[in-house]
C-alpha positions in Angstrom: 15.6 12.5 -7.2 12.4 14.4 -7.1 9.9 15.1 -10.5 7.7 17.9 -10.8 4.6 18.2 -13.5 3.9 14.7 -13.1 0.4 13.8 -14.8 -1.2 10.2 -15.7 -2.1 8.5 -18.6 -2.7 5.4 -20.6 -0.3 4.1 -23.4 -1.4 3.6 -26.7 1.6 2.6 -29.1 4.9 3.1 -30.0 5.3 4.2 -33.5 9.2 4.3 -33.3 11.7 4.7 -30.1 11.6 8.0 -29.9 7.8 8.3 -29.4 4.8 7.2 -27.8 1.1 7.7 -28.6 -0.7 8.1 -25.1 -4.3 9.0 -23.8 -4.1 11.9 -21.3 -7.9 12.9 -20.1 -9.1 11.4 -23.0 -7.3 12.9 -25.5 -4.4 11.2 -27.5 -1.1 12.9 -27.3 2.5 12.5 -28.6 4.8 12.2 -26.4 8.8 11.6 -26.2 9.9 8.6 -24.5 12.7 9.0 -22.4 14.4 5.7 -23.2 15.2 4.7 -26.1 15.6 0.8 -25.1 13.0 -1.8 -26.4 10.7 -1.6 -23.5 8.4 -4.2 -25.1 7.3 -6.1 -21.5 7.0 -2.8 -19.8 5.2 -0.1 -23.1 2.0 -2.4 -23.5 -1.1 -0.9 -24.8 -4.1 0.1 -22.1 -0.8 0.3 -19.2 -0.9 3.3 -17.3 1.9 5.6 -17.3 3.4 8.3 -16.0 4.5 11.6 -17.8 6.3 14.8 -16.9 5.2 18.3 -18.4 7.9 19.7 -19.8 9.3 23.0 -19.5 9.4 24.3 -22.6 6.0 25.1 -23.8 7.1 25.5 -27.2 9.0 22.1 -27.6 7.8 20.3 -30.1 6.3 17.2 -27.8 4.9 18.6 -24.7 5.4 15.7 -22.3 7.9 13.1 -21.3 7.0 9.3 -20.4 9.2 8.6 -17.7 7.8 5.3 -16.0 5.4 2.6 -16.2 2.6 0.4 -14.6 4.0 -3.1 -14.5 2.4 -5.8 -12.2 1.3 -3.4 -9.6 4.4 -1.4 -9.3 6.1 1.7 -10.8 9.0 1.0 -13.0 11.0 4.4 -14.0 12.4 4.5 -17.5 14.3 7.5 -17.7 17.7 6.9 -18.9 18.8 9.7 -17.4 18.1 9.0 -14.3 20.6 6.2 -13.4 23.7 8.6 -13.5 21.9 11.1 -11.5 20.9 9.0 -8.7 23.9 7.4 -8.3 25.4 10.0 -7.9 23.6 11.6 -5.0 23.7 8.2 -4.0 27.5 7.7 -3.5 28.2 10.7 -2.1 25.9 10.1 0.8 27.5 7.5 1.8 26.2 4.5 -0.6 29.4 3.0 -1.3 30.5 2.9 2.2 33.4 5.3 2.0 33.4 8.9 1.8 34.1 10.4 -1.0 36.7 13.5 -1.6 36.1 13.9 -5.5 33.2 12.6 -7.9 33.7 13.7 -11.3 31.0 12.8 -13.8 32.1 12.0 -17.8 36.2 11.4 -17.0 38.3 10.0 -19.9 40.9 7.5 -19.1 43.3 6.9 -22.0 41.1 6.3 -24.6 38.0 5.9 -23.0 35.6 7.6 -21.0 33.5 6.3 -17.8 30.8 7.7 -15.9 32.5 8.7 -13.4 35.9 9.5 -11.6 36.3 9.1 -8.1 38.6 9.5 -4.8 38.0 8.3 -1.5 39.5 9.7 1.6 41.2 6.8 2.3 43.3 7.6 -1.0 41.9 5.1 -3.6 41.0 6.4 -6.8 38.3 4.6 -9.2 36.3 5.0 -12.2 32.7 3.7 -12.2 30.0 2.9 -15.3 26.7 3.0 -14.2 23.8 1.1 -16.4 20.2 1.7 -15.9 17.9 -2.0 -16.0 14.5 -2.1 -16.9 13.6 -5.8 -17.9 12.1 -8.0 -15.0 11.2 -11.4 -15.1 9.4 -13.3 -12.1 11.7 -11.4 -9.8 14.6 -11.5 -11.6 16.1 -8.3 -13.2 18.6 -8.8 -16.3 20.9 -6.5 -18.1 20.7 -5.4 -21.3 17.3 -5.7 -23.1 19.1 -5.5 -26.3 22.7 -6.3 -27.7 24.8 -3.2 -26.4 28.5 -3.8 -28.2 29.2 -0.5 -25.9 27.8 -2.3 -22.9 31.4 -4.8 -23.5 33.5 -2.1 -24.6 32.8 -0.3 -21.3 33.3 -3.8 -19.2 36.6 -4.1 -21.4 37.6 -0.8 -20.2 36.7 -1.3 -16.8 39.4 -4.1 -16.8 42.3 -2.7 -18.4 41.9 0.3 -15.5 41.6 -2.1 -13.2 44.9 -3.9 -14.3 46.3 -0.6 -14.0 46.0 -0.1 -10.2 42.7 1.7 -10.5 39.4 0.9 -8.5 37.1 -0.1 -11.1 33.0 -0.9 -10.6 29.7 -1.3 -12.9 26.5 -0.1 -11.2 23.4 -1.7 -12.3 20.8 0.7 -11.7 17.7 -1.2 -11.4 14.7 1.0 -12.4 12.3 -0.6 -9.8 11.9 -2.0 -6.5 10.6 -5.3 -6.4 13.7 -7.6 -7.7 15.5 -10.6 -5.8 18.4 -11.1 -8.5 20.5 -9.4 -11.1 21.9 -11.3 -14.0 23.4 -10.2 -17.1 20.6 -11.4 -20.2 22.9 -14.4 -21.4 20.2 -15.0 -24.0 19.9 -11.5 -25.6 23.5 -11.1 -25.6 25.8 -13.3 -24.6 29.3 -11.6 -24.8 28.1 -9.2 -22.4 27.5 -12.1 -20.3 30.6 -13.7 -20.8 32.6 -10.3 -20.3 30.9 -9.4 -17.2 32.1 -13.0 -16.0 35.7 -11.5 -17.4 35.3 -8.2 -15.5 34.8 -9.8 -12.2 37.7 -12.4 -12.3 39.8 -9.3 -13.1 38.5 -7.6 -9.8 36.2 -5.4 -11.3 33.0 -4.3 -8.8 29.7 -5.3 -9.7 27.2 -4.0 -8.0 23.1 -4.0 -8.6 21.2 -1.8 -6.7 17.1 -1.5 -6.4 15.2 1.5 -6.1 12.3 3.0 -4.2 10.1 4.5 -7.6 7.0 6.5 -7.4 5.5 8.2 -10.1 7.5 11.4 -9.1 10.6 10.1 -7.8 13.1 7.6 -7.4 16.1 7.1 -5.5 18.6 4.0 -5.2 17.3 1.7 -1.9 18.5 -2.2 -1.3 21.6 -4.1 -3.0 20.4 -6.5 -5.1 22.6 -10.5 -5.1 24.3 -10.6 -8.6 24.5 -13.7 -10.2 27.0 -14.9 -12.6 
């Protein structure tokens, strides 16, 4: 996925999840924050980030913070960009199997998933994708904050899968330099424990890294998942 307007600047604060105070050529502007997840290891002031003019010169916040400085690399923090990319993603090829149909926002009895797919070979699926953020040493964990939707969705996932259905999760993981995934167990640990669920039931879990620069990211390397 390619950016365009992309300038530089230096976070400030946070006054509430919506927005961000930020220093662009010296001035301080308000921007909107494309996430609206804790971000508290990755929004630190003096960071530099990474903004995107917006289209609209009338909207009421003229830019978008869509990724961050952290130890040298780029972390992305739009949380819209996890359905987009994986979506180009699987239908290039990503999953291995080429796809006849991709549907995006599908309901399934009483719920709805990301996505709806069918492979040429026949099998049909549904897919959530989840967009992670929150590194530590190496190690990339899911979520960053208790997400009682997170474990509905996982719930979900299994009773499709019980059904006949393929069924997967997609950790998106905003950045590039990761050697693990693991669901946060300390932040929330029915998420954990359901993700532990989902697997046993043969639901997919997949993690997947991505190459990020300031004005683009697409999904790279699978990333081990542990348990």
């Amino acid at each position: 996925m390619q950016y365009h307007n992309i300038i530089e600047g230096v976070f400030v604060s946070r006054p509430n999840r919506f927005v961000a105070h930020v220093l662009i050529n010296g001035q301080q502007e308000i921007c909107h924050v494309k996430n609206t997840g804790r971000c508290k290891e990755l929004l630190i002031p003096g960071v530099r980030v990474w903004l995107q003019i917006a289209d609209n010169p009338a909207r009421k916040t003229l830019y978008d913070v869509i990724a961050v400085e952290k130890n040298g690399q780029v972390v992305n923090i739009d949380s819209q960009v996890p359905n987009k990319i994986f979506s180009e993603w699987v239908q290039s090829g990503g999953l291995g199997e080429e796809l006849s149909i991709l549907k995006p926002e599908q309901v399934w009895g009483k719920s709805r998933f990301d996505f709806y797919f069918e492979t040429k070979a026949g099998q049909k699926g549904y897919a959530e994708v989840k967009g992670a953020t929150l590194e530590q040493e190496g190690a990339c964990f899911f979520p960053d904050a208790p997400t009682e939707r997170g474990v509905k969705h996982l719930k979900e996932l299994i009773a499709c899968r019980q059904q006949g259905y393929r069924a997967m999760v997609c950790f998106v993981i905003q950045m590039e330099k990761v050697h693990s995934f693991s669901p946060n167990e300390v932040t929330h640990p029915e998420f954990a424990r359901t993700l532990r669920q989902a697997k046993e039931n043969g639901v997919e879990i997949l993690a997947q890294s991505c190459v990020v620069k300031p004005d683009k990211i697409y999904i790279g390397k699978a990333v081990p998942v542990i348990l």
